[in-house]
N, C-alpha and C positions, 0 to 999 in steps of 0.2 A: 564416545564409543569409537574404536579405529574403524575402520574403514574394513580391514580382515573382518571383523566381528558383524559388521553392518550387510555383509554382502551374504552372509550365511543365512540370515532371517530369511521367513517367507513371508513376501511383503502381505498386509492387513491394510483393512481399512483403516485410514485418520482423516480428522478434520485439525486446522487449525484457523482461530480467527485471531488477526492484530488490526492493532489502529495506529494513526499519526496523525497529528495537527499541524496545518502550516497557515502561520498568523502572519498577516501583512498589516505595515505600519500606518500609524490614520493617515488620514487625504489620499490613500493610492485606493484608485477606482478595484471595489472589491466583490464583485460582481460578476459571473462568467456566463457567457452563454449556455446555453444547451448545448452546442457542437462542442464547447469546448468540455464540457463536463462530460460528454460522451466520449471523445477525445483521453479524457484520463482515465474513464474505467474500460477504456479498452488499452490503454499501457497498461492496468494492474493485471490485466487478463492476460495478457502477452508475456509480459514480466513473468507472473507465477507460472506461466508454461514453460517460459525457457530458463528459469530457474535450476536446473538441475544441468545444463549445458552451460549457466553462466557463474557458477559455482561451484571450482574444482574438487572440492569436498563433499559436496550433496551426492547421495548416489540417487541413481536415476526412480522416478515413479513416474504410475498412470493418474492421474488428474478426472474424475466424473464431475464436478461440479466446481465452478469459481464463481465467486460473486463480489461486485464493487459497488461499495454505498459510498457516496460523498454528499456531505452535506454540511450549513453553515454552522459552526459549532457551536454560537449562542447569537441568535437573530434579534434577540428582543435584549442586546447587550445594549449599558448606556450610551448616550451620544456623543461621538468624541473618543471612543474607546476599539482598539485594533479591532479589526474584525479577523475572522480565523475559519477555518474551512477544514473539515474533519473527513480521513476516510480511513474506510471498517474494507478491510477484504477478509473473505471468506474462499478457503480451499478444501475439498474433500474428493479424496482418491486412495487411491490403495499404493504402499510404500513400506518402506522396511523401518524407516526412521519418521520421525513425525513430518508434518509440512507446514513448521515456523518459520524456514529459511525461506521460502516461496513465499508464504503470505507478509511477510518483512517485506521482501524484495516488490511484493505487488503495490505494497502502500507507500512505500518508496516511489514509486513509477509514476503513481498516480499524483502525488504531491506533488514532484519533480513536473510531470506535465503544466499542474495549474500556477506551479512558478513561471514556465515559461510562457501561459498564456500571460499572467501577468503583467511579464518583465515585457511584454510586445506593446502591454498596452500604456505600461511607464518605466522606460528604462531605467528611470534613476531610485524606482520602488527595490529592487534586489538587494540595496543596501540594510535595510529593515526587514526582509523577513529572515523569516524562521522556518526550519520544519525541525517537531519538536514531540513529545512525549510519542515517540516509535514503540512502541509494545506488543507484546502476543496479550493476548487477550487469555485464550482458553486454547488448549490441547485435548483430543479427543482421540483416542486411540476404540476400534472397533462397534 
């Protein structure tokens, strides 16, 4: 939709929720603190805030609620096999276009953070991951 057409609406409530997985490769210590996992769901919060400031296409919206789940995305996987670390953001505010680019950008933030816990705790681990199946989830308009 242009951006002419985008600014005529009168913004409505949306919700949208996406996920992302970021998989580190065996022997890299795969395990985060609590600081640090709190750490990343406050970039996804930050992130989905300044989303509409950090993306010169986004037109701007009010934000009521965000929320960041991160968790390990299969704990009872075999021995010997990647471990991988999943996060779900969730945004719902009133805007004129949906809030996918925000919740994208949040679960981007939050992955990106728990790479660089990571990478702090094995430099040479950045070689082998991934952040990977990025998605919206669901769209929720009113």
């Amino acid at each position: 939709m242009p951006m002419a057409a985008v600014t005529d609406l009168v913004p409505v409530r949306h919700m949208s929720v996406a996920r992302g997985t970021l998989r580190i490769p065996s022997g890299v210590a795969a395990s985060f603190s609590a600081d640090q996992l709190a750490e990343a769901r406050t970039a996804a919060v930050v992130a989905c805030k300044d989303a509409a400031r950090l993306l010169p296409s986004a037109p701007p919206f009010q934000l009521t609620d965000c929320f960041c789940d991160i968790t390990q995305a299969d704990p009872n996987a075999a021995a010997g096999s990647p471990p991988s670390w999943e996060a779900t953001v969730s945004c719902v505010g009133y805007a004129r276009a949906t809030l996918e680019t925000a919740t994208l950008l949040g679960v981007a933030a939050a992955l990106a953070s728990l790479w660089d816990a990571a990478k702090h705790a094995d430099p040479a681990a950045t070689a082998g991951m991934r952040i990977t199946d990025l998605h919206v989830v669901q769209n929720v308009e009113g």
